[in-house]
VEXZAGU-670364 format. One record per residue: residue in three letters; x, y, z of N, C-alpha, C, CB in turn. Coordinates in steps of 0.05 Angstrom, whole numbers, padded with zeros to 5 digits, always signed. Glycine has a CB too. Layout:
VEXZAGU-670364
ALAXYZXYZXYZXYZ;...
This chain:
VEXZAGU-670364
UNK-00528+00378-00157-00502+00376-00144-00481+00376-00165-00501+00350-00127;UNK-00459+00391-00159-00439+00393-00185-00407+00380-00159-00438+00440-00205;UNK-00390+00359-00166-00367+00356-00165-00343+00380-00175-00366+00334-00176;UNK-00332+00398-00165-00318+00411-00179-00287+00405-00167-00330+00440-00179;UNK-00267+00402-00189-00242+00388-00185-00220+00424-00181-00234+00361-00220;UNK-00211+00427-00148-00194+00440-00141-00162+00433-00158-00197+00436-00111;UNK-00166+00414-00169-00131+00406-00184-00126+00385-00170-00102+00429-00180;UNK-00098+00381-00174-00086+00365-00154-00059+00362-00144-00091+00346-00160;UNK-00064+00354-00125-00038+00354-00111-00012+00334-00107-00045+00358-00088;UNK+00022+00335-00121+00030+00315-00107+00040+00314-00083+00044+00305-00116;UNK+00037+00278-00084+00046+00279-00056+00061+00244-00056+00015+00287-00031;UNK+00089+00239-00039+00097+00209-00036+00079+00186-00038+00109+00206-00012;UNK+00082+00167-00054+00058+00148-00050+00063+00138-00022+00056+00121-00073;UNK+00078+00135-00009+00082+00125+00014+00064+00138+00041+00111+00129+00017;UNK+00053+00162+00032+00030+00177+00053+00010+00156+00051+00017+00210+00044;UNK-00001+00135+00026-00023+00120+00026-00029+00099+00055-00021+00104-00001;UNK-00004+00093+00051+00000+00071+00071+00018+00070+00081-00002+00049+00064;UNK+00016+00078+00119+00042+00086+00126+00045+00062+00148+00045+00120+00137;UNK+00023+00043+00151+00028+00018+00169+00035+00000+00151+00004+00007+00187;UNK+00040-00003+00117+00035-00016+00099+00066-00033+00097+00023+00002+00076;UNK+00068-00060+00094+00096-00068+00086+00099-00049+00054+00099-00108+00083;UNK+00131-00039+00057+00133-00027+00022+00134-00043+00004+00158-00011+00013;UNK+00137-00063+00004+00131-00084-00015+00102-00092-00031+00138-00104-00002;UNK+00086-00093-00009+00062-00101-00013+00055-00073-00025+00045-00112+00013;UNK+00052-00046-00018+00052-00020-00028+00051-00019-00057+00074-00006-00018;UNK+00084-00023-00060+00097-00029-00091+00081-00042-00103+00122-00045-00095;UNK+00070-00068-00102+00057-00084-00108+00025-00074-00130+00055-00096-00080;UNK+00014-00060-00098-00015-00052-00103-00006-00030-00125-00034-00039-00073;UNK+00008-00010-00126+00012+00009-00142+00021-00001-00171+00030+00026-00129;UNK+00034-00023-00169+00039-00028-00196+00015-00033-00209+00057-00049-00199;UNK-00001-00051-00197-00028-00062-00207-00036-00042-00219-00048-00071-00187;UNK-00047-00018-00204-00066+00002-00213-00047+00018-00228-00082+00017-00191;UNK-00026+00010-00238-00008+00035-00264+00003+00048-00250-00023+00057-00285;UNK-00005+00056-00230+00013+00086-00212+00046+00089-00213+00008+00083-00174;UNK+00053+00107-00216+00083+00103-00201+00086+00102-00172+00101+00126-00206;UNK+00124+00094-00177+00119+00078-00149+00127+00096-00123+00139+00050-00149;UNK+00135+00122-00131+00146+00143-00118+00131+00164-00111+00165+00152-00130;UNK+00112+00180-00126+00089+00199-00131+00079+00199-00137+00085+00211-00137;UNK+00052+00207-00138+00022+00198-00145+00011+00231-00143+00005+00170-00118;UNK-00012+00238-00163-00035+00262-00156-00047+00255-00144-00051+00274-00172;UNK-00053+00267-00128-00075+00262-00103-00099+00284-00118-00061+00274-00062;UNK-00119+00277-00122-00147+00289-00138-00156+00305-00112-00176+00262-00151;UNK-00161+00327-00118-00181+00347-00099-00201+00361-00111-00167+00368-00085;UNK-00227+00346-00098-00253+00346-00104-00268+00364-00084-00262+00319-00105;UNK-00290+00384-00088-00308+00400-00068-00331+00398-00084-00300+00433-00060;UNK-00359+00405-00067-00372+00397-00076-00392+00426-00077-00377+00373-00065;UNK-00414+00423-00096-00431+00448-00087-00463+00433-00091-00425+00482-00109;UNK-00477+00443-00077-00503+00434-00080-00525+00451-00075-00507+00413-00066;UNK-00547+00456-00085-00569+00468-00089-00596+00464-00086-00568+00472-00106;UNK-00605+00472-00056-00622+00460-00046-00632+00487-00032-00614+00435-00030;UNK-00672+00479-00031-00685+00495-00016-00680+00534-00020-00677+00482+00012;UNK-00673+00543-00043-00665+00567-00047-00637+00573-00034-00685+00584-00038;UNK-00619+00554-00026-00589+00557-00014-00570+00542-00035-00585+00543+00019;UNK-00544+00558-00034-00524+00538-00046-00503+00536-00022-00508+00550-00076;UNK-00497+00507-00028-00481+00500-00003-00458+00497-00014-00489+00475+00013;UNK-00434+00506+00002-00405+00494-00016-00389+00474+00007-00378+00525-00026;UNK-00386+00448-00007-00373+00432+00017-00345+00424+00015-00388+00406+00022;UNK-00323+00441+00037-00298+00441+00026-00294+00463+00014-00292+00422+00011;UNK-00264+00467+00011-00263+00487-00010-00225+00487-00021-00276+00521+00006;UNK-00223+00472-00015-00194+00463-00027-00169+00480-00026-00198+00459-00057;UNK-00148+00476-00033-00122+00478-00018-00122+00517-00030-00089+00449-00031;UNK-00120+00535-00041-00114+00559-00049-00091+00559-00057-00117+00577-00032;UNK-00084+00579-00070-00057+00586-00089-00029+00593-00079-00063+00610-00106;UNK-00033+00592-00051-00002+00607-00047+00023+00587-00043-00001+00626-00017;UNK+00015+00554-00046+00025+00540-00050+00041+00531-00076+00013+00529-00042;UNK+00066+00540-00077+00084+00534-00098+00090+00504-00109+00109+00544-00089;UNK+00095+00489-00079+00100+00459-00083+00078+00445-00100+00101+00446-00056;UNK+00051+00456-00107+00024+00452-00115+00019+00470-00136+00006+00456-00093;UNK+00029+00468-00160+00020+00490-00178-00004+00473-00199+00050+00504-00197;UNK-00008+00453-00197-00033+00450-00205-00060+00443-00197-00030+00442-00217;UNK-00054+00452-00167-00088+00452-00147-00089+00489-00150-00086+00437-00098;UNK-00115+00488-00130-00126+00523-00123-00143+00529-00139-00105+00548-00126;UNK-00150+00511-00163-00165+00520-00183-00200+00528-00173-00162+00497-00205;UNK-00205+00521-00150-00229+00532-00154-00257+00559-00151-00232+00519-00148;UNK-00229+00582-00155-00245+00597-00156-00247+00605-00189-00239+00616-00136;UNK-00238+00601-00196-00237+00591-00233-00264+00575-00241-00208+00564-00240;UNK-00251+00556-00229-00267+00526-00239-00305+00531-00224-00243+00489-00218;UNK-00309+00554-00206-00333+00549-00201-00341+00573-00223-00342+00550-00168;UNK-00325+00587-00234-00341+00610-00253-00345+00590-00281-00319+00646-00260;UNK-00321+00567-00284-00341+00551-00309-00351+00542-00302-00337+00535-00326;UNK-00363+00533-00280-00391+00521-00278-00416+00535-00272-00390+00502-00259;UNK-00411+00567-00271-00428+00581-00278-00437+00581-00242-00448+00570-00306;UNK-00424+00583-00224-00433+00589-00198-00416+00612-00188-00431+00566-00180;UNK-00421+00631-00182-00417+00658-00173-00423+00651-00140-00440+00682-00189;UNK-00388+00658-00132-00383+00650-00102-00410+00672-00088-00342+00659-00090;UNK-00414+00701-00099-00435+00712-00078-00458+00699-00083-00440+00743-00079;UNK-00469+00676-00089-00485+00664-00081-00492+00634-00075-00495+00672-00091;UNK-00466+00632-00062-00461+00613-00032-00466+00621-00013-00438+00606-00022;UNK-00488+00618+00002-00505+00622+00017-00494+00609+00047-00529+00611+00005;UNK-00476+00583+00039-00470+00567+00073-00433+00545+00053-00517+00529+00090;UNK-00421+00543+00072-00402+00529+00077-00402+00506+00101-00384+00547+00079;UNK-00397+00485+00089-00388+00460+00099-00362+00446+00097-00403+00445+00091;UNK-00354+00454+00123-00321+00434+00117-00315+00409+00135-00290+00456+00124;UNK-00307+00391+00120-00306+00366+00141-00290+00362+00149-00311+00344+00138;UNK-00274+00378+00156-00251+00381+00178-00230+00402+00159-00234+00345+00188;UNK-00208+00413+00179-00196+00443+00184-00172+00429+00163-00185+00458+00224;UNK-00160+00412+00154-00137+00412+00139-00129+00425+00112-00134+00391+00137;UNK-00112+00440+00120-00108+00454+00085-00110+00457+00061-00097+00457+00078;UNK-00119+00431+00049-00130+00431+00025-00156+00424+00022-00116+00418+00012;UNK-00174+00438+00054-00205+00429+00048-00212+00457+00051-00224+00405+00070;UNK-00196+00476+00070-00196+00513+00077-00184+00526+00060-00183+00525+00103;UNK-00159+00520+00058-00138+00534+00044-00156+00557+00020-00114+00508+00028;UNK-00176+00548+00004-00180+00560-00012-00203+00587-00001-00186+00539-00030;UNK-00215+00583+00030-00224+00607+00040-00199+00626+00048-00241+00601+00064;UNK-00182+00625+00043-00159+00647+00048-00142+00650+00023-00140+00639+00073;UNK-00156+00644+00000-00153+00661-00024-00161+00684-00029-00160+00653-00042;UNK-00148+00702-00033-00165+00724-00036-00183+00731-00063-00149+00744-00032;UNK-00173+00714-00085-00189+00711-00113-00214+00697-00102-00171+00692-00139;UNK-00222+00679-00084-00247+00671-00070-00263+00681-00046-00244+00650-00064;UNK-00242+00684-00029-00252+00694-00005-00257+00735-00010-00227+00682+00023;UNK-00253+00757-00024-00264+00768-00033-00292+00771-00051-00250+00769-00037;UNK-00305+00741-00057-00322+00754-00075-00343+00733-00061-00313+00755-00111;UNK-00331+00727-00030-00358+00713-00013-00367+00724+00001-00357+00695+00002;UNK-00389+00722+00006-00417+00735+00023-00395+00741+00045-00449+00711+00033;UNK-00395+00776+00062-00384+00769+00085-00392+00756+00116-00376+00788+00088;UNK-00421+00747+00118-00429+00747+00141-00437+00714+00126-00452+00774+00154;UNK-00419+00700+00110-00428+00678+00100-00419+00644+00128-00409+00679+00065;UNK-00445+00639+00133-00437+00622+00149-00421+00602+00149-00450+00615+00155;UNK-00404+00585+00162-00386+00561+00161-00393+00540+00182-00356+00570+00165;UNK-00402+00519+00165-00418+00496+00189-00390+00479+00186-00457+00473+00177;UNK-00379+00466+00221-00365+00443+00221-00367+00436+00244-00340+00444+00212;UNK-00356+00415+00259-00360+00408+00284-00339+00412+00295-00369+00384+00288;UNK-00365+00421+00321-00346+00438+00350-00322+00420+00363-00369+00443+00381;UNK-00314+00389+00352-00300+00379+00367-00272+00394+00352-00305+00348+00370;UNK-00283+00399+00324-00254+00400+00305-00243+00421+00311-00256+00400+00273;UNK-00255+00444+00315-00250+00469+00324-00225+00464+00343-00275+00481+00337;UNK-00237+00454+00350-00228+00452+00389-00202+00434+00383-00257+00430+00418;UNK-00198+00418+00366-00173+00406+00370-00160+00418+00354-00170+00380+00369;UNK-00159+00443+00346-00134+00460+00326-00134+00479+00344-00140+00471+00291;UNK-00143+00479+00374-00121+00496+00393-00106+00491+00403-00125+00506+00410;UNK-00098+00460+00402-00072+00447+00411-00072+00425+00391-00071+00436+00444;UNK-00060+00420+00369-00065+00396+00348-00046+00373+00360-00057+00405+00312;UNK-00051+00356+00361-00045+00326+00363-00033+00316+00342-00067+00310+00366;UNK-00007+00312+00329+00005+00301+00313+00019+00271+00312+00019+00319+00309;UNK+00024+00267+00337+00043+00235+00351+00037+00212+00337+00033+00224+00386;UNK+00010+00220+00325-00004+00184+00311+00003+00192+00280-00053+00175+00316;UNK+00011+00213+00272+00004+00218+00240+00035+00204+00231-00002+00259+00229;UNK+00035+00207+00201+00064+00202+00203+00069+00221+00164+00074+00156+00208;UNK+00062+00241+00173+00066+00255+00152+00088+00261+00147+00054+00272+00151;UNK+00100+00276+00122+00118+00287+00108+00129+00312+00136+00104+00299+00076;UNK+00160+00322+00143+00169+00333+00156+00156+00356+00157+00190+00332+00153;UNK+00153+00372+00130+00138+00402+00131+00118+00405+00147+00128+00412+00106;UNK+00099+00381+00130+00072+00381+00133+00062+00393+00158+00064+00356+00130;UNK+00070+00386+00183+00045+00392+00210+00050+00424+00214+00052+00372+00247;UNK+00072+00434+00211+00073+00463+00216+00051+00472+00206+00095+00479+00206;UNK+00056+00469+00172+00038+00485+00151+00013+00483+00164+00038+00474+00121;UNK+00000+00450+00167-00026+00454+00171-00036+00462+00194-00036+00437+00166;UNK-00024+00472+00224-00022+00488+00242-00025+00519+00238-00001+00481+00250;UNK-00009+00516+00219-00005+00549+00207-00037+00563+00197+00020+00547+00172;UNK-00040+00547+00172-00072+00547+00163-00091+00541+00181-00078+00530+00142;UNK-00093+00530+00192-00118+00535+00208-00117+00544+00228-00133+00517+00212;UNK-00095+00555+00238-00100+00587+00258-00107+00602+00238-00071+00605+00275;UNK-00101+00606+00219-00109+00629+00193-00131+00629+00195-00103+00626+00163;UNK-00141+00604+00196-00174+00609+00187-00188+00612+00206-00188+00588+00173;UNK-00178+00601+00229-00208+00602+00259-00200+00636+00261-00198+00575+00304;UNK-00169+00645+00256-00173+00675+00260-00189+00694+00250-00155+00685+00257;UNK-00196+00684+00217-00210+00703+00210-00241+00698+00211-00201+00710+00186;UNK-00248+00674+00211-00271+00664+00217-00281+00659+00243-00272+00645+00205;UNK-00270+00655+00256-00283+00650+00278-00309+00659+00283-00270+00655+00295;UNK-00322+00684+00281-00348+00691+00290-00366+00685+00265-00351+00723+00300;UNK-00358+00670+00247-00373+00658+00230-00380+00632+00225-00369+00664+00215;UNK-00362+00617+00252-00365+00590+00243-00398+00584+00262-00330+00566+00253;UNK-00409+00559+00257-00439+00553+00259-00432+00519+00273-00460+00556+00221;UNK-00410+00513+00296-00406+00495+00305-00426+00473+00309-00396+00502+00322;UNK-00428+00444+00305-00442+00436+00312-00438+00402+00337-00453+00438+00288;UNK-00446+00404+00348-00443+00375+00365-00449+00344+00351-00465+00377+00392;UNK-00471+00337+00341-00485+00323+00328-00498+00324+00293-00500+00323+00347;UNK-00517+00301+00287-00520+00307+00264-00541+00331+00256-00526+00284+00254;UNK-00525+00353+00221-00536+00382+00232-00552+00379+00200-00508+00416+00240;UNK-00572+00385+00204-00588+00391+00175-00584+00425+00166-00626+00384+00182;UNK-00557+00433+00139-00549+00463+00134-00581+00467+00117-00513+00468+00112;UNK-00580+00452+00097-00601+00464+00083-00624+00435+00074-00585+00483+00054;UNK-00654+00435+00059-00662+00414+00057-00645+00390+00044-00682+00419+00046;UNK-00646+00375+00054-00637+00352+00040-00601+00352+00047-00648+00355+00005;UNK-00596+00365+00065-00564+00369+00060-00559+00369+00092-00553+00402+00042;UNK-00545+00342+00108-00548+00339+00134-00510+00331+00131-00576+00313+00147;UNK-00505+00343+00157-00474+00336+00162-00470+00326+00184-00455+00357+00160;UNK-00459+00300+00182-00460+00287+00216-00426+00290+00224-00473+00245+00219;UNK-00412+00285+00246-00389+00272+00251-00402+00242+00262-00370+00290+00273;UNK-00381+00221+00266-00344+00229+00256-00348+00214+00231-00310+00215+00279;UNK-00320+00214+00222-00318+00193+00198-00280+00192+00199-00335+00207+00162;UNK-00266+00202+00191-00244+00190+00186-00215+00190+00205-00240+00200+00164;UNK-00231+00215+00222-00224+00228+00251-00243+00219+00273-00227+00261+00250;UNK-00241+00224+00302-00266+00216+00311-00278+00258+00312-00262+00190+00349;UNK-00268+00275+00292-00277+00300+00289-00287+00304+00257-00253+00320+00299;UNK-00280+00289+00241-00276+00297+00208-00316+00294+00210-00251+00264+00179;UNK-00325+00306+00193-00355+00299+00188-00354+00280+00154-00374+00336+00186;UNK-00378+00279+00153-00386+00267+00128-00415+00285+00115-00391+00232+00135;UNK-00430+00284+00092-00449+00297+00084-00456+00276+00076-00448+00318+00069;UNK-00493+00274+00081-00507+00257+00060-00526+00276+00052-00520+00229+00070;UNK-00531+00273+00029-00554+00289+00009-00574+00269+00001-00541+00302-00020;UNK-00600+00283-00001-00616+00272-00011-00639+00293-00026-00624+00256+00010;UNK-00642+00279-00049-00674+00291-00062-00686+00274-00079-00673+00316-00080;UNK-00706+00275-00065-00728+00257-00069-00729+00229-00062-00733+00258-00091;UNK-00720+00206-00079-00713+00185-00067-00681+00179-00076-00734+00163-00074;UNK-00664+00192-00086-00637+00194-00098-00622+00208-00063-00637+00222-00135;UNK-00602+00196-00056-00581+00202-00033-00558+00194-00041-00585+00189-00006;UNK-00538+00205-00037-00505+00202-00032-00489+00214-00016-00493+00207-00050;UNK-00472+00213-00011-00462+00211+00008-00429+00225-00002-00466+00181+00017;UNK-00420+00240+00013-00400+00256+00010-00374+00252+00036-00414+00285+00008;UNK-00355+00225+00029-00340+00219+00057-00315+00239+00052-00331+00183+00063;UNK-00311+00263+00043-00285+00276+00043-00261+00258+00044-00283+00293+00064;UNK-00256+00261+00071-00228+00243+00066-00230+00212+00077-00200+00259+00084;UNK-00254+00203+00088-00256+00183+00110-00239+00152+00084-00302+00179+00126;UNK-00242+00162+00046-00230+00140+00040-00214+00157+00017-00250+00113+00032;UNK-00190+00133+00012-00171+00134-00012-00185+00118-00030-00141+00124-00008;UNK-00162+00128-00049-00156+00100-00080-00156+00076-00064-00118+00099-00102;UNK-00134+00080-00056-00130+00050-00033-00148+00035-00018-00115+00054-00011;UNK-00162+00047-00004-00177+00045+00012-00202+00024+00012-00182+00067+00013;UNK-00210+00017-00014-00227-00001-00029-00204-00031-00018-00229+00009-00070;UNK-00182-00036-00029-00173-00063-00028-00155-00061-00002-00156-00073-00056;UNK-00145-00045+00015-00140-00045+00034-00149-00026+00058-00121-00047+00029;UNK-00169-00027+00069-00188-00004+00081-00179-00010+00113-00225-00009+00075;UNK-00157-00028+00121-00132-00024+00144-00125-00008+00146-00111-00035+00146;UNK-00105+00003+00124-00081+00019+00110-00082+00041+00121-00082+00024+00080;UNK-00062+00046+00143-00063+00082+00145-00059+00098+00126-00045+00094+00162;UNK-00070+00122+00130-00066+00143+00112-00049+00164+00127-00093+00153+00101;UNK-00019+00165+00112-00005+00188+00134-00016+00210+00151+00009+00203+00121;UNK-00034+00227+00139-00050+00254+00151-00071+00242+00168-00065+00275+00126;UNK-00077+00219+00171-00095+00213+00196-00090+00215+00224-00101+00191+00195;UNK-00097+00239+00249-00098+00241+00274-00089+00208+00288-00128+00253+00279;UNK-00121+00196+00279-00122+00167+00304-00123+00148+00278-00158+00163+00332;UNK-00110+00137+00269-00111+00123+00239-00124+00085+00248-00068+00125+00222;UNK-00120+00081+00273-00138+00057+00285-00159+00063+00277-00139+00051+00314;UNK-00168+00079+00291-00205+00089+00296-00214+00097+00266-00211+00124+00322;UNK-00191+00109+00245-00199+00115+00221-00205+00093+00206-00181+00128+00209;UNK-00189+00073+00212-00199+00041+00193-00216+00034+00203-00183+00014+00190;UNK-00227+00034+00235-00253+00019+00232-00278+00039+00230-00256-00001+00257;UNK-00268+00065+00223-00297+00088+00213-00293+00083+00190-00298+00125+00218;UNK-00276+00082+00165-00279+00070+00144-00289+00046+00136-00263+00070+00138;UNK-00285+00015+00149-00299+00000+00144-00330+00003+00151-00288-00017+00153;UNK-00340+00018+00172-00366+00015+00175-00363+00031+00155-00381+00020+00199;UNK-00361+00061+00148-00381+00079+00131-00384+00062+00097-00365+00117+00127;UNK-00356+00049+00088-00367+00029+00064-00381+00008+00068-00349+00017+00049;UNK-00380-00008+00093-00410-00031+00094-00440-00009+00086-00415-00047+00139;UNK-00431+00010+00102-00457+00018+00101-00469+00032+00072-00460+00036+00123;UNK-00449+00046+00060-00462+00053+00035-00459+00020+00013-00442+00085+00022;UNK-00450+00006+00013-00451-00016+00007-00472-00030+00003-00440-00024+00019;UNK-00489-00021+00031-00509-00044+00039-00537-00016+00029-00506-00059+00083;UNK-00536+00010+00027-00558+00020+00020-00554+00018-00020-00560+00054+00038;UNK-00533+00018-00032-00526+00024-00057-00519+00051-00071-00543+00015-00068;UNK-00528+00071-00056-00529+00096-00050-00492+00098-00067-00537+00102-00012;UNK-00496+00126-00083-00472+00130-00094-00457+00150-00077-00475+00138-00122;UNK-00437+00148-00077-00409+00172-00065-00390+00184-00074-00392+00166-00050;UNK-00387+00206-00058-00365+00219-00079-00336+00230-00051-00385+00255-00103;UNK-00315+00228-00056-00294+00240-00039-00278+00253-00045-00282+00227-00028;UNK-00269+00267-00030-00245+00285-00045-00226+00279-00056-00233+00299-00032;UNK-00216+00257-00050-00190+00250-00068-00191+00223-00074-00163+00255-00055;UNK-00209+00215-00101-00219+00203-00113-00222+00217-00142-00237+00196-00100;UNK-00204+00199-00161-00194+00214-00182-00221+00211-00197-00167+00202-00196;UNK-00240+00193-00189-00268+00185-00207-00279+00188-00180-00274+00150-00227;UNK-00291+00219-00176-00305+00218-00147-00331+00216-00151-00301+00242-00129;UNK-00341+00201-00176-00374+00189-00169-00378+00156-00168-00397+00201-00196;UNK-00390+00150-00156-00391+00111-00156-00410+00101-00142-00365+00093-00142;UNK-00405+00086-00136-00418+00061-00115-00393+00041-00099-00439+00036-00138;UNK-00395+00031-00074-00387+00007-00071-00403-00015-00066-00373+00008-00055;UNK-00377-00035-00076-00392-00072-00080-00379-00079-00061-00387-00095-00109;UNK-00393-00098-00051-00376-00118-00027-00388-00145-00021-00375-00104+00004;UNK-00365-00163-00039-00372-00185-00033-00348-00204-00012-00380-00195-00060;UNK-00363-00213+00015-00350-00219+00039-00339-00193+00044-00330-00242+00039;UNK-00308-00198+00049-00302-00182+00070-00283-00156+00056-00287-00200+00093;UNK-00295-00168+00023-00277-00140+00004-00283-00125-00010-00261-00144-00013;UNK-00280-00104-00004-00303-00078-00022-00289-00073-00043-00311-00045-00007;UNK-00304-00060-00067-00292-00054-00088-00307-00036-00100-00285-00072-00102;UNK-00291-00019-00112-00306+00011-00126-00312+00012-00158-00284+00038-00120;UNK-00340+00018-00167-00350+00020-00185-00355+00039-00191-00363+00009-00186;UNK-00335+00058-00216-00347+00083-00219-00372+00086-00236-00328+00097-00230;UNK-00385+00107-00234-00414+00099-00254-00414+00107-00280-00441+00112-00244;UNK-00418+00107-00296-00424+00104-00317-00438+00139-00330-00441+00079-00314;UNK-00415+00155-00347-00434+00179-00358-00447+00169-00370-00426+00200-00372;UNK-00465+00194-00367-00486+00192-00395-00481+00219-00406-00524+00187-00388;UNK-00480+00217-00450-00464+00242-00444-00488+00252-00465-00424+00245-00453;
């Protein structure tokens, strides 16, 4: 399994926590060094190599974004890691938002992919980017067009390639994608080989998310139902030990600890 970092994106710290008093906000951000106005948001995709398939999960925001000139990187960033997009065999996206597709409508990537290359996500997500639901989010003014915009782009050109699924879908050995997690549509990936599993929650957590796992996150649909799919999915990798990785997680490999009712993130340790 290789983490490969799409760049990153800014964005208001205030998207972290949009039920959050600004004070308390200020507060947490000072702690962790951040500024108190803008923050990189890390964008992470993943690729993995299983059973004679390579799977790519996500695929990050693409280049035609100006406001973003230092994401899109990964059709770059997968030739230094020595993976040649024509042999991606399957795509996994855990939900339609623009900086998990965006980069299938590059043409520096989406040119040099298999054309009959399949795209696994769930049929609910599909289905709610024919009429998107915005009322609960509380994103930046641009924002809902754009990501309206992109993912008509993409069900248009994909559509007879997507590989919908209802429930939990096994793409390749060891590589199963269930819903929900941060949406009651977003999926999650867990991997396994041999007796080694982790777990891949895309967006279901932040930075934040460890010391305040309440905290809306602006771009969340149902951001209720998102805190309590976030608290279960960290009890639960918590309680197996099992490491994770997410997209926007500037150290997207770890573990969580939780002692009582407060989790906390342990990145692991290279070995170099």
């Amino acid at each position: 399994m290789l983490v490969i970092s799409d760049g990153v994106l800014t964005l208001p710290t205030a998207t972290l926590a949009a039920n959050a008093d600004p004070a308390v906000l200020a507060a947490w951000l000072d702690d962790m060094f951040m500024p108190p106005d803008v923050f990189d948001w890390p964008l992470n995709v993943v690729v993995v190599r299983s059973g004679g398939r390579t799977v790519l999960i996500d695929a990050g925001v693409g280049v035609e974004y100006p406001d973003f000139p230092r994401a899109g990187q990964l059709a770059m960033r997968l030739d230094a890691a020595g993976v040649d997009p024509t042999s991606v065999t399957d795509v996994v996206l855990t939900h339609l938002h623009m900086d998990h597709v965006g980069g299938l409508l590059d043409d520096g990537l989406k040119g040099r992919l298999r054309p009959d290359l399949p795209i696994h996500m769930a049929a609910a997500e599909a289905d709610f980017w024919a009429s998107p639901d915005f009322s609960r989010t509380s994103m930046p003014t641009p924002v809902p067009g754009v990501l309206r915009s992109v993912a008509r782009r993409f069900l248009d050109e994909y559509r007879s390639q997507l590989r919908p699924f209802e429930s939990e879908h096994e793409v390749a050995p060891g590589v199963v994608v269930r819903p929900p997690a941060a949406t009651p549509r977003h999926s999650v990936v867990r991997l396994a080989s041999g007796g080694d599993r982790l777990t891949f929650l895309g967006d279901a957590i932040f930075p934040v998310g460890f010391d305040h796992p309440d905290w809306h996150n602006a771009f969340e649909h149902d951001p209720e139902e998102a805190a309590r799919v976030r608290i279960r999915l960290l009890r639960e990798v918590a309680a197996s030990s099992e490491p994770l990785v997410a997209a926007h997680l500037s150290f997207p490999f770890g573990r969580v600890a939780l002692a009582g009712d407060v989790f906390r993130w342990v990145p692991a340790f290279w070995d170099y």
